[in-house]
VEXTORDO-527495 format. One record per residue (C-alpha): residue in one letter; residue number from 0; x, y, z. Coordinates in pm, 1 decimal, m for minus. Each point is the difference from the previous one (the first is absolute). Example, Ala and Ser with C-alpha at 12.3 -4.5 7.8 and 13.67 -1.06 7.14 Angstrom:
# VEXTORDO-527495
+------+-----+----------+----------+----------+
| rest |  nr |     east |    north |       up |
+------+-----+----------+----------+----------+
|    A |   0 |   1230.0 |   m450.0 |    780.0 |
|    S |   1 |    137.0 |    344.0 |    m66.0 |
+------+-----+----------+----------+----------+
# end
This chain:
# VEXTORDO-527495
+------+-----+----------+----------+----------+
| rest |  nr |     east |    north |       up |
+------+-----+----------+----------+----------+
|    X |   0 |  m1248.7 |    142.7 |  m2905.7 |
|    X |   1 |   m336.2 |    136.3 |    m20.1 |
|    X |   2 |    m76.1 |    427.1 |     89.5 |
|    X |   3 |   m244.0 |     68.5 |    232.4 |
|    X |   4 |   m114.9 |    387.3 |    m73.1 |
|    X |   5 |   m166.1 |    100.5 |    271.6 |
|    X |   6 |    m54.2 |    399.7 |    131.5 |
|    X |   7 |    311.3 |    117.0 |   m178.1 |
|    X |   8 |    209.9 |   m288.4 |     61.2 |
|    X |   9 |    158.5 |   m298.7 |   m196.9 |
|    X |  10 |     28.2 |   m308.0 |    257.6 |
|    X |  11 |    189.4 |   m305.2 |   m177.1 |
|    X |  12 |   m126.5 |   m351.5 |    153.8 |
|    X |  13 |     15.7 |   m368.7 |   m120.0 |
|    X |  14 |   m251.5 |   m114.0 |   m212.4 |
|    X |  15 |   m241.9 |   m225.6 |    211.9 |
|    X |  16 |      1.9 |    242.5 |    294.3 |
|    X |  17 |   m288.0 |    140.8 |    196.7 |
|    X |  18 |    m38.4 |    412.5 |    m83.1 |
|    X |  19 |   m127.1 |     54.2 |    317.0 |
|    X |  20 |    359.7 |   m164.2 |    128.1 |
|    X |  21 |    213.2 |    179.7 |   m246.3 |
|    X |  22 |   m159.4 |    333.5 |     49.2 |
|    X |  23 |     63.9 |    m51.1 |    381.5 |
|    X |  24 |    377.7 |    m93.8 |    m28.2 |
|    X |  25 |     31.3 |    237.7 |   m196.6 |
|    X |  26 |   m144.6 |    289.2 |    331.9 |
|    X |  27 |   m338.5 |     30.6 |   m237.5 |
|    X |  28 |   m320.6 |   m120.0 |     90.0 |
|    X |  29 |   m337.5 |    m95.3 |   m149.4 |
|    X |  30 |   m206.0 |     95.1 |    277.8 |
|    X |  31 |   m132.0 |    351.0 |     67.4 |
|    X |  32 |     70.4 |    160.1 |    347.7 |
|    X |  33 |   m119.1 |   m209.6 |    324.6 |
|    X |  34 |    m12.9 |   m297.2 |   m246.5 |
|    X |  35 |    353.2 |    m24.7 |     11.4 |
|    X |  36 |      7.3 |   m117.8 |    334.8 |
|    X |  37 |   m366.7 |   m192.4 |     10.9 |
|    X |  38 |    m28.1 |   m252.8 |   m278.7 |
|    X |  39 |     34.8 |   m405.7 |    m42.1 |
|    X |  40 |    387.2 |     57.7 |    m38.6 |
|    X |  41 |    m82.2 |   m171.7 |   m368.2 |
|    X |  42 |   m326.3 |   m248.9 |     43.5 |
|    X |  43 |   m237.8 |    139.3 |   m239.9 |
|    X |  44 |   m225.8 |     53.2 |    270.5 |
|    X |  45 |     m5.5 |    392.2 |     93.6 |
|    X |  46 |      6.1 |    136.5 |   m384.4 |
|    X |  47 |    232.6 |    299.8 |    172.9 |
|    X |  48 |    246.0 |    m57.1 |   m317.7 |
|    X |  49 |   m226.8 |     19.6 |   m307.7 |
|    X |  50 |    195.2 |    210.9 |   m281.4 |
|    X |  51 |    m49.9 |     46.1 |   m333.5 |
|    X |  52 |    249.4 |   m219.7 |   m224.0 |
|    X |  53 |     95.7 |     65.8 |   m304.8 |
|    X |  54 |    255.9 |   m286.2 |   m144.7 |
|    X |  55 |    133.0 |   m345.8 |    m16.7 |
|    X |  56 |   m162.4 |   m157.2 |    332.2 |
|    X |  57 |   m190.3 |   m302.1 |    120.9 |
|    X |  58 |   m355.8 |    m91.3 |    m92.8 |
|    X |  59 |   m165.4 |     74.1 |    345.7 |
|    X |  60 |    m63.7 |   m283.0 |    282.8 |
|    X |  61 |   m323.5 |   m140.5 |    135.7 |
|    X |  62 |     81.5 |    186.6 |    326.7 |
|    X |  63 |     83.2 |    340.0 |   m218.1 |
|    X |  64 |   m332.7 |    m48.2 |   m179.6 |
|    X |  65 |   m192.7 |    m70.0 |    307.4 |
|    X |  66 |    117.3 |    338.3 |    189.9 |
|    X |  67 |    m77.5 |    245.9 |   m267.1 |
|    X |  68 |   m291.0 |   m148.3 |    m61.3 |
|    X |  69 |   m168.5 |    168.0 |    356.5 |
|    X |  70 |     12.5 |    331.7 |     85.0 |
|    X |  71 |    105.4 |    286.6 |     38.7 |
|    X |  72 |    150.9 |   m181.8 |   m378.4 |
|    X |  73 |   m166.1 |    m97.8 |   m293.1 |
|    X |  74 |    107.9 |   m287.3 |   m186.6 |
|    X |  75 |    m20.9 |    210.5 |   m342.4 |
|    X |  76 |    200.8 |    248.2 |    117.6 |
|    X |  77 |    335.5 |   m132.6 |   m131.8 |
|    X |  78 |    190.3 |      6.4 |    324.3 |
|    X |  79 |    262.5 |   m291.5 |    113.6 |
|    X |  80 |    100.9 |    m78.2 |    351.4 |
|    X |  81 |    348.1 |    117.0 |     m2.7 |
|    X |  82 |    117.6 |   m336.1 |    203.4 |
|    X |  83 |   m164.7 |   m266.5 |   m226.1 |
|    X |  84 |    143.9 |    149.6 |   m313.3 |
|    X |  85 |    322.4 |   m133.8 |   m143.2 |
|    X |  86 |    221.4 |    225.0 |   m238.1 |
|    X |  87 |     67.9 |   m172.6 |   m315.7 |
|    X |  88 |    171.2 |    319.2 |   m192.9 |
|    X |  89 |    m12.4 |    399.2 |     34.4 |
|    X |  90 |   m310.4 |    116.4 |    144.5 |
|    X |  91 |   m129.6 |    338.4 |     85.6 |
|    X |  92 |   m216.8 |      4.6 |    353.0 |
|    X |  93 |   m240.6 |    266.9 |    128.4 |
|    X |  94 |   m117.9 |     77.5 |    342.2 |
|    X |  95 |   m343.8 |    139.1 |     24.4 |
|    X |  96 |   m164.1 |    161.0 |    309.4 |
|    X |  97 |   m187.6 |   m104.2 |    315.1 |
|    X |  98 |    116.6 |   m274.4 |    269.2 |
|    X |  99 |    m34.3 |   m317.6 |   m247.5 |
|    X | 100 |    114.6 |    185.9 |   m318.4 |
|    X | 101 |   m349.6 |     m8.7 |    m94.5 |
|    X | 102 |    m47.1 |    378.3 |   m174.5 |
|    X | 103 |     63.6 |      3.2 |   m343.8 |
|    X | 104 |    m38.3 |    336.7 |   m124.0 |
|    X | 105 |    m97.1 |     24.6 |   m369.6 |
+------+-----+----------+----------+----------+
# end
């Protein structure tokens, strides 16, 4: 089973399932405070999830690409939409600031 690391915590999931629905089973979330309760509930459409991955994941999907490539994200930035990616082995996953996730600090 794949290892989620994620603020201070190892989450074990299947391999093929969504991080942003193994972080949530597991009383996590990708989404930084209101977000939690206003986002697409997994659609690709509200970019509220984007996280930085580290790992064995998914190439990203058209819908993925599409959101992060409008702001307030930047399509170079390296960020992944938490509910398009699919866990393939152990990956390490940071949450940056602001409402979408958006502020990477460097």
């Amino acid at each position: 089973m794949p290892t989620i690391h994620y603020e201070g915590r190892d989450i074990e999931c299947e391999t093929g399932a969504t991080l942003r629905d193994a972080l949530k089973e597991a009383g996590e979330t990708p989404h930084n405070g209101l977000s939690d309760t206003l986002n697409c509930h997994g659609m690709a459409t509200c970019g509220t999830c984007a996280v930085e991955v580290e790992g064995d994941v998914s190439e990203p999907t058209s819908g993925e690409r599409r959101r992060l490539s409008f702001p307030p994200h930047d399509a170079d930035s390296g960020l992944r939409l938490a509910c398009q990616v699919r866990v393939r082995g152990d990956v390490t996953v940071t949450k940056h600031g602001g409402f979408w996730g958006q502020r990477i600090e460097e």
